[in-house]
CHARMM internal coordinates of N, CA and C (Angstrom, degrees):
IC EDIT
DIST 1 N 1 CA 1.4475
DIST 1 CA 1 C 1.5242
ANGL 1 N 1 CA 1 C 111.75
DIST 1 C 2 N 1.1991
ANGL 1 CA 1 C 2 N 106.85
DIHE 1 N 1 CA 1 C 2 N -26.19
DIST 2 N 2 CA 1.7205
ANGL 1 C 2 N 2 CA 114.44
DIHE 1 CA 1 C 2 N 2 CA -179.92
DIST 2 CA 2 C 1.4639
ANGL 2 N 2 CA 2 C 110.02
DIHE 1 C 2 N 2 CA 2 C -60.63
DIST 2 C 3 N 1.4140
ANGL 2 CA 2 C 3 N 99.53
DIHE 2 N 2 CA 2 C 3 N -40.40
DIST 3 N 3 CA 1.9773
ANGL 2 C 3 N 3 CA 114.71
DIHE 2 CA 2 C 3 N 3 CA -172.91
DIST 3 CA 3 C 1.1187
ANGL 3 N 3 CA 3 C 118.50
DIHE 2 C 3 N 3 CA 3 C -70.17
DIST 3 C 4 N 1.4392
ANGL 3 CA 3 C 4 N 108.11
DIHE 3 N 3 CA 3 C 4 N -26.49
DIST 4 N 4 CA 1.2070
ANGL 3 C 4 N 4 CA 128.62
DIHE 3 CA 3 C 4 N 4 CA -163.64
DIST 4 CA 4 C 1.3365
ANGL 4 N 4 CA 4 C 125.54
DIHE 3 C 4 N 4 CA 4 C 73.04
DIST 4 C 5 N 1.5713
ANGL 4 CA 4 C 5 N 129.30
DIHE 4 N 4 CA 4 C 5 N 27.14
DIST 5 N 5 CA 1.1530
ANGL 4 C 5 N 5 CA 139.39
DIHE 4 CA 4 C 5 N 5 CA -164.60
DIST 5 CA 5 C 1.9539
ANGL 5 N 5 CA 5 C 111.21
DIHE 4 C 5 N 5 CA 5 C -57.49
DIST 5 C 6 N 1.3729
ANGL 5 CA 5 C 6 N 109.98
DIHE 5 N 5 CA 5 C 6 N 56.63
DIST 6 N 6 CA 1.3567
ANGL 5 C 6 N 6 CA 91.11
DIHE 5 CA 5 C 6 N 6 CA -169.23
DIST 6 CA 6 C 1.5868
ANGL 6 N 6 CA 6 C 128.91
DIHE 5 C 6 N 6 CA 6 C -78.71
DIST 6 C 7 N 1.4357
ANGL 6 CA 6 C 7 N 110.89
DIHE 6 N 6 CA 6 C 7 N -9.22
DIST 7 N 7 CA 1.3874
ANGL 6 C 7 N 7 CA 120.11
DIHE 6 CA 6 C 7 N 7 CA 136.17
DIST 7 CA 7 C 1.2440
ANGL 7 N 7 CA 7 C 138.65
DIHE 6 C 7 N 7 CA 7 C -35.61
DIST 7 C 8 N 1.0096
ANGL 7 CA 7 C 8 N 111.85
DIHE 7 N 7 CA 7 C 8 N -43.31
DIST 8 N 8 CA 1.8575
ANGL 7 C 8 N 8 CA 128.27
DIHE 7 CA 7 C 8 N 8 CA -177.32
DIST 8 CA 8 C 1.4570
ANGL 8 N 8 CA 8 C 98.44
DIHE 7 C 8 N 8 CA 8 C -90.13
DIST 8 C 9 N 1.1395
ANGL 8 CA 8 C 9 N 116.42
DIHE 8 N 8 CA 8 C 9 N -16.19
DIST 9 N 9 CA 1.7925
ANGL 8 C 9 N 9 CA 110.26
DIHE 8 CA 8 C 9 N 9 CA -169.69
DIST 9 CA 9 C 1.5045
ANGL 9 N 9 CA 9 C 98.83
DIHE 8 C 9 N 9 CA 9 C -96.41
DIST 9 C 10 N 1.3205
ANGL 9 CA 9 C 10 N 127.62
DIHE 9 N 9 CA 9 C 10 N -43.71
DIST 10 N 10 CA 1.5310
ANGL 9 C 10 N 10 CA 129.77
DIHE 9 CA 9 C 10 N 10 CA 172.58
DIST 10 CA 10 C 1.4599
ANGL 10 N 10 CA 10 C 118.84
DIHE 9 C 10 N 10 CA 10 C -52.59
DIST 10 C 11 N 1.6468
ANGL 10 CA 10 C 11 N 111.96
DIHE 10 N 10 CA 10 C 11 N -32.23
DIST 11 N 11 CA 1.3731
ANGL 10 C 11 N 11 CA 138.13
DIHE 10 CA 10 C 11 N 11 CA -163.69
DIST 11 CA 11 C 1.5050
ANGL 11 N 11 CA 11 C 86.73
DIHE 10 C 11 N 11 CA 11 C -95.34
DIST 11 C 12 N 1.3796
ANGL 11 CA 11 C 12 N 150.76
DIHE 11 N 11 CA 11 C 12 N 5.01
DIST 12 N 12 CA 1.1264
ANGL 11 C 12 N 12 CA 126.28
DIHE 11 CA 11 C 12 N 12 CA -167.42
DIST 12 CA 12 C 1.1417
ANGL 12 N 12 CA 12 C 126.14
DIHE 11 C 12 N 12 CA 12 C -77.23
DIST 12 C 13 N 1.9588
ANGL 12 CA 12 C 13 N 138.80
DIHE 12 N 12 CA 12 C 13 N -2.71
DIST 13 N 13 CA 0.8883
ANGL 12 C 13 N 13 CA 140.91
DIHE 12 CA 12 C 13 N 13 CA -176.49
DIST 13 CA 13 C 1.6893
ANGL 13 N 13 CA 13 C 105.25
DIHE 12 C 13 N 13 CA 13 C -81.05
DIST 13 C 14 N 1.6324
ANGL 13 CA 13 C 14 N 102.79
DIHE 13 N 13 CA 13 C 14 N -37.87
DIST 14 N 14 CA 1.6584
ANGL 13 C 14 N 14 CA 89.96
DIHE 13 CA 13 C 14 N 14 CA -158.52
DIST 14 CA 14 C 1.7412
ANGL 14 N 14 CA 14 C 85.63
DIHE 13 C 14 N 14 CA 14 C -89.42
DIST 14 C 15 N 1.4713
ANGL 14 CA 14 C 15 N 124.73
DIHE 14 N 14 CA 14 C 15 N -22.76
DIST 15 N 15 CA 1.7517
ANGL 14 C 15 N 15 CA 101.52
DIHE 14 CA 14 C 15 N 15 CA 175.55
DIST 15 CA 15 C 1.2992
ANGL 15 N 15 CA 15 C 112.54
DIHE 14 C 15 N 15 CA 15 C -81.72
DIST 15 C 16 N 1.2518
ANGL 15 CA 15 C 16 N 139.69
DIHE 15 N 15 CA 15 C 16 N -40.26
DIST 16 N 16 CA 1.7811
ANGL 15 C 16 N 16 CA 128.13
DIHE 15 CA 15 C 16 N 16 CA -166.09
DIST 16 CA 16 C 1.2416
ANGL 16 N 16 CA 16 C 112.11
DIHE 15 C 16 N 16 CA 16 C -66.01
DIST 16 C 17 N 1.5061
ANGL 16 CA 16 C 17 N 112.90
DIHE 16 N 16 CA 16 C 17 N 108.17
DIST 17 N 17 CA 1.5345
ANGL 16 C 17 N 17 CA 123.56
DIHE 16 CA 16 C 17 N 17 CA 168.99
DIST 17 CA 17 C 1.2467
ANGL 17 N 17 CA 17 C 123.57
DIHE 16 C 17 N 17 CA 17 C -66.91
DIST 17 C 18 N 1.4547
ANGL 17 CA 17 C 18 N 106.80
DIHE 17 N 17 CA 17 C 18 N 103.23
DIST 18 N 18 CA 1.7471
ANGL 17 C 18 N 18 CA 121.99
DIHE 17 CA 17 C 18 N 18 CA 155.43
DIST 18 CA 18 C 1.3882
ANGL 18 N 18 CA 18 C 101.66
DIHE 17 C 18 N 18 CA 18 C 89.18
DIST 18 C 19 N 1.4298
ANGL 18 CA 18 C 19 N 102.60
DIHE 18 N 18 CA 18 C 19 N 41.23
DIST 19 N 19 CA 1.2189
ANGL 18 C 19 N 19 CA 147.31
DIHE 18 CA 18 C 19 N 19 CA 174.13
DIST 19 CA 19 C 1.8080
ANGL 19 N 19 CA 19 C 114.59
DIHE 18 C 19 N 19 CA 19 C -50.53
DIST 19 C 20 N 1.6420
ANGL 19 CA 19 C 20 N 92.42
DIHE 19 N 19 CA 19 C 20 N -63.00
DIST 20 N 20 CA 1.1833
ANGL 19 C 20 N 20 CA 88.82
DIHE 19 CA 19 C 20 N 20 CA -167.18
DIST 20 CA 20 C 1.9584
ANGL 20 N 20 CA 20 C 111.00
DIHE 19 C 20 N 20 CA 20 C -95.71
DIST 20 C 21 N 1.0027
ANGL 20 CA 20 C 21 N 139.52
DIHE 20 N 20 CA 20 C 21 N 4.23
DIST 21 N 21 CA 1.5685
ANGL 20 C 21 N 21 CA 127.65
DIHE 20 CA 20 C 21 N 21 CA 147.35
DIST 21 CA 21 C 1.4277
ANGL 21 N 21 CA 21 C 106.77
DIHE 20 C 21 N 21 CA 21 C -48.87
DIST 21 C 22 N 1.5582
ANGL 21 CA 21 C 22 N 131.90
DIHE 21 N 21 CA 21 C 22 N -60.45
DIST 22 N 22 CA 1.3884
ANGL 21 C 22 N 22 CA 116.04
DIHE 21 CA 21 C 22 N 22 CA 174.16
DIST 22 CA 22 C 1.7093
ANGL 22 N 22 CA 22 C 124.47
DIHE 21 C 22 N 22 CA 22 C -86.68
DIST 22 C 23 N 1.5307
ANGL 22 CA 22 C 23 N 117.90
DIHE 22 N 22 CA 22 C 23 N 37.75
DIST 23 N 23 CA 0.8437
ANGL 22 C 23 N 23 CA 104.63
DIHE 22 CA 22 C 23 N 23 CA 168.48
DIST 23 CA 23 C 1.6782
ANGL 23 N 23 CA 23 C 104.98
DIHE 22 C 23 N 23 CA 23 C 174.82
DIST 23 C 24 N 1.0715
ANGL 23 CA 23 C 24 N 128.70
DIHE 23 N 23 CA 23 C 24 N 41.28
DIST 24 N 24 CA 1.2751
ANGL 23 C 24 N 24 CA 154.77
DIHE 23 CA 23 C 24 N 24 CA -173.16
DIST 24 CA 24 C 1.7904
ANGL 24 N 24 CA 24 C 100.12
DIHE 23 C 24 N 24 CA 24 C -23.26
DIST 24 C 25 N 1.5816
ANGL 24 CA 24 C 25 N 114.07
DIHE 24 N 24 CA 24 C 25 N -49.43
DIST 25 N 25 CA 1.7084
ANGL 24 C 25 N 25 CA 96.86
DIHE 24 CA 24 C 25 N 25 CA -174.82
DIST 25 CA 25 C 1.5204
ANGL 25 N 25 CA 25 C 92.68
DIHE 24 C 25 N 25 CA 25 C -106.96
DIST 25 C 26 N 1.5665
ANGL 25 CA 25 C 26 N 112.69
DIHE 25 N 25 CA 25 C 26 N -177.35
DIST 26 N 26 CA 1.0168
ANGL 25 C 26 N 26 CA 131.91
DIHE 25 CA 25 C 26 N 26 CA 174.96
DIST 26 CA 26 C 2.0286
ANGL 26 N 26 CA 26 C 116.09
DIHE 25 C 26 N 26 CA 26 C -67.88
DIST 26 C 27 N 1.4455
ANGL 26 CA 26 C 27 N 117.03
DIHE 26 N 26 CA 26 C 27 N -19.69
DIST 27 N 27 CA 1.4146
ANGL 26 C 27 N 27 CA 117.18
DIHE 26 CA 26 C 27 N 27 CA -132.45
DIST 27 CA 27 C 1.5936
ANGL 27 N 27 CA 27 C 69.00
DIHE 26 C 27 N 27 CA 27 C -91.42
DIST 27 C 28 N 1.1531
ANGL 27 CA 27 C 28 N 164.07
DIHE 27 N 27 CA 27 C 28 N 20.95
DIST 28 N 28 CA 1.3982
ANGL 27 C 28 N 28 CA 147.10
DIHE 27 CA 27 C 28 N 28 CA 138.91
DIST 28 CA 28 C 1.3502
ANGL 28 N 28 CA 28 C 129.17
DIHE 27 C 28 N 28 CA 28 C -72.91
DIST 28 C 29 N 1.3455
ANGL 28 CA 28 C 29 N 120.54
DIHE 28 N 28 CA 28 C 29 N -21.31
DIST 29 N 29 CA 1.7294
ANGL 28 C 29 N 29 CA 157.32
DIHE 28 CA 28 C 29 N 29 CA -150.77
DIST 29 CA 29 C 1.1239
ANGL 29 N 29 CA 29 C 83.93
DIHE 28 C 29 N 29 CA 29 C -115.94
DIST 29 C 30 N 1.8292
ANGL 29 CA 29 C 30 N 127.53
DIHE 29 N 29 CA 29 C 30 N -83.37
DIST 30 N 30 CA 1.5064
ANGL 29 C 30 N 30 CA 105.34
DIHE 29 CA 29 C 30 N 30 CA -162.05
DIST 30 CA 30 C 1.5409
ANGL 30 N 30 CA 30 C 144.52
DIHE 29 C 30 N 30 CA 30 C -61.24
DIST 30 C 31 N 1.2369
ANGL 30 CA 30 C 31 N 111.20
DIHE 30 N 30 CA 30 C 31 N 10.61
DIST 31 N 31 CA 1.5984
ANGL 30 C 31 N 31 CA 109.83
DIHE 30 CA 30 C 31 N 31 CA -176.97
DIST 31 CA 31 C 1.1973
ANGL 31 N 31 CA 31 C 116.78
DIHE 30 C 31 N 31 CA 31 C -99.61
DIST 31 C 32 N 2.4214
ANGL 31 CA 31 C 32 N 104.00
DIHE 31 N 31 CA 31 C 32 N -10.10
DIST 32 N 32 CA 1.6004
ANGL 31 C 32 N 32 CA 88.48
DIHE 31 CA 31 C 32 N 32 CA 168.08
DIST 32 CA 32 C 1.7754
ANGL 32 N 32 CA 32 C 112.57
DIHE 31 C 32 N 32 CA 32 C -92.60
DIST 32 C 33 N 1.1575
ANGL 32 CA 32 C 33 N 112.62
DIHE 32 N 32 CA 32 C 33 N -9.56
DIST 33 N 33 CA 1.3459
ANGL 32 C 33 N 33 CA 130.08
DIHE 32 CA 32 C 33 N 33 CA 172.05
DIST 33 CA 33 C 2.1555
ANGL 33 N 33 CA 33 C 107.15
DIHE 32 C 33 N 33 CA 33 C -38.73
DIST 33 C 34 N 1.7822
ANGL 33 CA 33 C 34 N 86.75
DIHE 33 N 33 CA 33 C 34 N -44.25
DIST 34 N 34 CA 1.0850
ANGL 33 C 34 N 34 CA 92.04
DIHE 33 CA 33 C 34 N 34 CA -178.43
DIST 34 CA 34 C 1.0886
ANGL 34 N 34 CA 34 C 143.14
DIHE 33 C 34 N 34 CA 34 C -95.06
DIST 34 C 35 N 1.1686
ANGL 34 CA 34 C 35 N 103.81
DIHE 34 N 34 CA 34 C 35 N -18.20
DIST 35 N 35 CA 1.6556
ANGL 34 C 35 N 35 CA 129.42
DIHE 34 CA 34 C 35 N 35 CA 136.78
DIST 35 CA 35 C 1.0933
ANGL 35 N 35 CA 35 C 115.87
DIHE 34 C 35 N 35 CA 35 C -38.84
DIST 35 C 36 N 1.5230
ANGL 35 CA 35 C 36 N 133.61
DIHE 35 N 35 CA 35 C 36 N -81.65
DIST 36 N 36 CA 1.3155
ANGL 35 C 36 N 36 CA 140.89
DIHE 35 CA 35 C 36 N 36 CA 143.40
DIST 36 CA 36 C 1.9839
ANGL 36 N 36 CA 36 C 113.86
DIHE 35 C 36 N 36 CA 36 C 7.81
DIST 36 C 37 N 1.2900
ANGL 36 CA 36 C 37 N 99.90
DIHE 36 N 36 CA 36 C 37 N -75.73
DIST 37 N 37 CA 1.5973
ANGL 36 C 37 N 37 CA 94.86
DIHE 36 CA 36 C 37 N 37 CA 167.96
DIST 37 CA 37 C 1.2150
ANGL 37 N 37 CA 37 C 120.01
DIHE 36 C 37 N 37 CA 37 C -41.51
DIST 37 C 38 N 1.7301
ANGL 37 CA 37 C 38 N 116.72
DIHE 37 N 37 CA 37 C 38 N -83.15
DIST 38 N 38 CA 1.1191
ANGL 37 C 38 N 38 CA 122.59
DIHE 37 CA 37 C 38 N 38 CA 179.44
DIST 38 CA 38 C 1.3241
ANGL 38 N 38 CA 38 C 118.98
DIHE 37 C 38 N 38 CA 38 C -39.51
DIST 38 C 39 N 1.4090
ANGL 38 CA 38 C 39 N 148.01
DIHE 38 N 38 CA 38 C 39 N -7.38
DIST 39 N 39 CA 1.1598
ANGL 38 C 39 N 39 CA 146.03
DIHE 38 CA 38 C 39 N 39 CA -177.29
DIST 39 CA 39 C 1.4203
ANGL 39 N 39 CA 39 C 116.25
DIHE 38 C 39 N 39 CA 39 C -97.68
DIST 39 C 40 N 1.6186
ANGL 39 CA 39 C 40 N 102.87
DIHE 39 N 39 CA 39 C 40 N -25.06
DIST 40 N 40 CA 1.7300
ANGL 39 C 40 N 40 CA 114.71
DIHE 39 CA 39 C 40 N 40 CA 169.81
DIST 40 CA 40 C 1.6504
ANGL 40 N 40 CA 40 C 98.02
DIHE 39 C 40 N 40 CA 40 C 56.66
DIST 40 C 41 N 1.6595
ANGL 40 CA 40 C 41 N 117.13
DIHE 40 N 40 CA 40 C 41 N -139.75
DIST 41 N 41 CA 1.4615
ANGL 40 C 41 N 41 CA 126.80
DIHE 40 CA 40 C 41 N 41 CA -158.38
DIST 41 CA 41 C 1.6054
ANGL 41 N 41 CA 41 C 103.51
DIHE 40 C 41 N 41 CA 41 C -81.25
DIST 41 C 42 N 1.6615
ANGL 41 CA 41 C 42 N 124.52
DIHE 41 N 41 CA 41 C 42 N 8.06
DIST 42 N 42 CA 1.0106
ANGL 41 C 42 N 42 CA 123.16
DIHE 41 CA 41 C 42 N 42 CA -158.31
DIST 42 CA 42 C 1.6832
ANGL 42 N 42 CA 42 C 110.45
DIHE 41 C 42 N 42 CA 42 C -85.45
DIST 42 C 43 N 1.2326
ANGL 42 CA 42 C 43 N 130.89
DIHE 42 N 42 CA 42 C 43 N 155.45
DIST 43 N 43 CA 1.7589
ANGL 42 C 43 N 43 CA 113.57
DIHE 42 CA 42 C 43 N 43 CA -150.51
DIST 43 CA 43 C 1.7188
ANGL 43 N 43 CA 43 C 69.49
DIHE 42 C 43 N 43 CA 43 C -110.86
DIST 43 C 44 N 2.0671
ANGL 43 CA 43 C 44 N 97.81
DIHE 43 N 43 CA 43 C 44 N 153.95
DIST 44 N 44 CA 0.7875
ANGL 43 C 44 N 44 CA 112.33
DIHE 43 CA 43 C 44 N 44 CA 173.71
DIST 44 CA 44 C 1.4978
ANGL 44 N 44 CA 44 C 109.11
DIHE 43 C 44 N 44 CA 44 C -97.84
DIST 44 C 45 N 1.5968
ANGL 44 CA 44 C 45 N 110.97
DIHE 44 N 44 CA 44 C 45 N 170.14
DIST 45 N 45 CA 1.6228
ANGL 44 C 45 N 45 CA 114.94
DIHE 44 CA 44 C 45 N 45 CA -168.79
DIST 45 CA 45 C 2.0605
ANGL 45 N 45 CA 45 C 93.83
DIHE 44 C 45 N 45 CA 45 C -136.48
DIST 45 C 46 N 1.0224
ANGL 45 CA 45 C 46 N 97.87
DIHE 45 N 45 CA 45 C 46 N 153.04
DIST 46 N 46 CA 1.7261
ANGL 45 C 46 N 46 CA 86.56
DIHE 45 CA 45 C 46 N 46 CA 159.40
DIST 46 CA 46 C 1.2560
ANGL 46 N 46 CA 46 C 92.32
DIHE 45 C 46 N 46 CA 46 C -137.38
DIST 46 C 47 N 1.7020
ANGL 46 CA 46 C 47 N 105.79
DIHE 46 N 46 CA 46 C 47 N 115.61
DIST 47 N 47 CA 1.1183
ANGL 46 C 47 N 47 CA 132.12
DIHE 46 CA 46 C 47 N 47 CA 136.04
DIST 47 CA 47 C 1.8200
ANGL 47 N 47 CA 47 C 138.85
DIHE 46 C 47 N 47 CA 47 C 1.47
DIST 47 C 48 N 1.7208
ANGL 47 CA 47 C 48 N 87.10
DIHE 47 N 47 CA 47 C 48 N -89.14
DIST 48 N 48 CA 1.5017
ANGL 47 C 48 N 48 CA 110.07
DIHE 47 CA 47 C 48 N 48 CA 157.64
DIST 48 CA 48 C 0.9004
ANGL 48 N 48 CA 48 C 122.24
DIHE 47 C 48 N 48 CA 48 C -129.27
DIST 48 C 49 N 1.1190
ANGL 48 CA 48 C 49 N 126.72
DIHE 48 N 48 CA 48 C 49 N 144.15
DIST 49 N 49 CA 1.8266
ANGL 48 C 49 N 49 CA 151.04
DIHE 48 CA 48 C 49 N 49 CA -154.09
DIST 49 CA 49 C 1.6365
ANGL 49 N 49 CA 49 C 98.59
DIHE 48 C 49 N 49 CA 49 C -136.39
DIST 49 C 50 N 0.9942
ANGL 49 CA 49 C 50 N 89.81
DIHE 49 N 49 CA 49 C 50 N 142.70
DIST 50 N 50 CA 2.0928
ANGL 49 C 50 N 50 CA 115.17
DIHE 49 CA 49 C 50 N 50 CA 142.43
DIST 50 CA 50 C 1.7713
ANGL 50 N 50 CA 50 C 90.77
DIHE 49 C 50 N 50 CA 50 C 107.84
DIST 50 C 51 N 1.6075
ANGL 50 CA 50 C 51 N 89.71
DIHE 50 N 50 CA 50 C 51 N -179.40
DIST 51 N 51 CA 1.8516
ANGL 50 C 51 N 51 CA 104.15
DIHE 50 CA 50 C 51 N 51 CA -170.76
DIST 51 CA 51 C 1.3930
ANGL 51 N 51 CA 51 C 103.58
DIHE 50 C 51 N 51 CA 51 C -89.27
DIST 51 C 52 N 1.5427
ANGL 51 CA 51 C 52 N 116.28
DIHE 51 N 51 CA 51 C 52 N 146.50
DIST 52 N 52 CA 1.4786
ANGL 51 C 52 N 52 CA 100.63
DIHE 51 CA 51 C 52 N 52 CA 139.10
DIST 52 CA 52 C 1.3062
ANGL 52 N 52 CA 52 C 125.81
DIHE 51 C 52 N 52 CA 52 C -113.41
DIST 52 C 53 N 1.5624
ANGL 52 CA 52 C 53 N 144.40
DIHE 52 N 52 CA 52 C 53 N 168.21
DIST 53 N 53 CA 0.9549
ANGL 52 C 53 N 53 CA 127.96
DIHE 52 CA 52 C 53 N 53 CA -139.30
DIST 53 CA 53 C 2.0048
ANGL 53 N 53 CA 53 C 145.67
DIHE 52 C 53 N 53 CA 53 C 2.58
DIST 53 C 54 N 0.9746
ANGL 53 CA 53 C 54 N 81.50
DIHE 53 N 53 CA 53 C 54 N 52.47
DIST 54 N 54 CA 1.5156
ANGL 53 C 54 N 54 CA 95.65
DIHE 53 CA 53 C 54 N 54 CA -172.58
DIST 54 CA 54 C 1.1541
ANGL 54 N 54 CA 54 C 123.49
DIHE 53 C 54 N 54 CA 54 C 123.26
DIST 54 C 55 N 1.7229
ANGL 54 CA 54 C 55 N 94.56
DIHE 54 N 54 CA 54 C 55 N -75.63
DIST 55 N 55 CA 1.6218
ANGL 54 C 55 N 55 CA 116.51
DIHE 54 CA 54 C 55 N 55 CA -161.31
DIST 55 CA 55 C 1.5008
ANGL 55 N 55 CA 55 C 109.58
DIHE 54 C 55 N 55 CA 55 C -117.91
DIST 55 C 56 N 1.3305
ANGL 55 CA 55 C 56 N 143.14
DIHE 55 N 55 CA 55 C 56 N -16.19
DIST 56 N 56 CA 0.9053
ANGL 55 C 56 N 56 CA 137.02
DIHE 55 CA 55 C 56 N 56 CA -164.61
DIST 56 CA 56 C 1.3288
ANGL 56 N 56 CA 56 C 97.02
DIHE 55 C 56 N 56 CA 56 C -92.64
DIST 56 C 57 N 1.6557
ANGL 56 CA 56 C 57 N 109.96
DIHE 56 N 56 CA 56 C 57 N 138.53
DIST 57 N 57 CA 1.2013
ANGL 56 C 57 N 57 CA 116.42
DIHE 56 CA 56 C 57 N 57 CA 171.10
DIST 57 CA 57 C 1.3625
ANGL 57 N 57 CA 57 C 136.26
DIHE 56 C 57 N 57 CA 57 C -99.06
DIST 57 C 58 N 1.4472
ANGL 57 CA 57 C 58 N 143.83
DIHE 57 N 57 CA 57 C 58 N 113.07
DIST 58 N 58 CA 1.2404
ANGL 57 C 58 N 58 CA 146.91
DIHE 57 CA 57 C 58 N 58 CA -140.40
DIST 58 CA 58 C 1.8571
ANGL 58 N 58 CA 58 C 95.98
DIHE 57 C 58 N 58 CA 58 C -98.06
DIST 58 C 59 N 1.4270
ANGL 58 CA 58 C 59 N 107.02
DIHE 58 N 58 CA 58 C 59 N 1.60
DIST 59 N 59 CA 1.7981
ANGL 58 C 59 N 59 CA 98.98
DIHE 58 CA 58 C 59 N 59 CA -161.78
DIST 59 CA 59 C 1.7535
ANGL 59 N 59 CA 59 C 111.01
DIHE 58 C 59 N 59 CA 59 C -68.18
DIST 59 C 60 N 1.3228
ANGL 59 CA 59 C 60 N 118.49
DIHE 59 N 59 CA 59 C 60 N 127.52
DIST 60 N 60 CA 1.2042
ANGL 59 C 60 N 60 CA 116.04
DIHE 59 CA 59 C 60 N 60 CA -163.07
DIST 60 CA 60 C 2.0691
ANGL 60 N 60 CA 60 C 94.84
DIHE 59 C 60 N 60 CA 60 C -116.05
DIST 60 C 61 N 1.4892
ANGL 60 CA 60 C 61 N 122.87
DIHE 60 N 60 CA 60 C 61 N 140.21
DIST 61 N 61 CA 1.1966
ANGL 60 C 61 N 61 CA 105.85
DIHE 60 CA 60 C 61 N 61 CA 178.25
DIST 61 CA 61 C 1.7545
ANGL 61 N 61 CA 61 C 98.10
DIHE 60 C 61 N 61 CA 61 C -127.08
DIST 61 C 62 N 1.5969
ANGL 61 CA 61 C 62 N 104.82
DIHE 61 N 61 CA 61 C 62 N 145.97
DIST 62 N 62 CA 1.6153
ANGL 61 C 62 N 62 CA 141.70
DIHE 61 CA 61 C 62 N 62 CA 177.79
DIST 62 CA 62 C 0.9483
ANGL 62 N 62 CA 62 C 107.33
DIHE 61 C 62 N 62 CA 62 C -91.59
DIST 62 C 63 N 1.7590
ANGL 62 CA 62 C 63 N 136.70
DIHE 62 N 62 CA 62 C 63 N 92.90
DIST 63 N 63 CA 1.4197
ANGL 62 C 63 N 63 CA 129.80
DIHE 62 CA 62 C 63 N 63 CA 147.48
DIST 63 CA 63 C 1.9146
ANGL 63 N 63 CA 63 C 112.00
DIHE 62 C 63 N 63 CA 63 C -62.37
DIST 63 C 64 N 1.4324
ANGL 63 CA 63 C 64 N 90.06
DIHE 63 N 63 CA 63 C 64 N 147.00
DIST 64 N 64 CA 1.5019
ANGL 63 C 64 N 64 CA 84.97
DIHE 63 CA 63 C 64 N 64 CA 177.33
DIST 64 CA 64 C 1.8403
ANGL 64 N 64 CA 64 C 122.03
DIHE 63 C 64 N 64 CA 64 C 73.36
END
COOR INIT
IC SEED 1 N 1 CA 1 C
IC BUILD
């Protein structure tokens, strides 16, 4: 998101490996896509970072 790869982010079904056991449809993927838009040339930040209990991820991202 830093790079701005917004190619690779549209493309994310046929690149993210083993993708779909944790995440079988798209409707988890598309809302940062859309974020992503709305944020245009604006650099992203993350906020909050790290796991909780293990696996869950707390990472939150700041356009602009």
């Amino acid at each position: 998101l830093q790079a701005r790869p917004h190619e690779a982010l549209v493309a994310f079904r046929d690149t993210a490996r083993d993708r779909t056991p944790a995440h079988p449809t798209a409707s988890h993927c598309v809302p940062l896509l859309f974020a992503a838009g709305a944020g245009g040339d604006a650099a992203a930040s993350f906020p909050i970072d790290g796991f909780e209990l293990g696996s869950l991820s707390r990472t939150a991202v700041r356009f602009g």
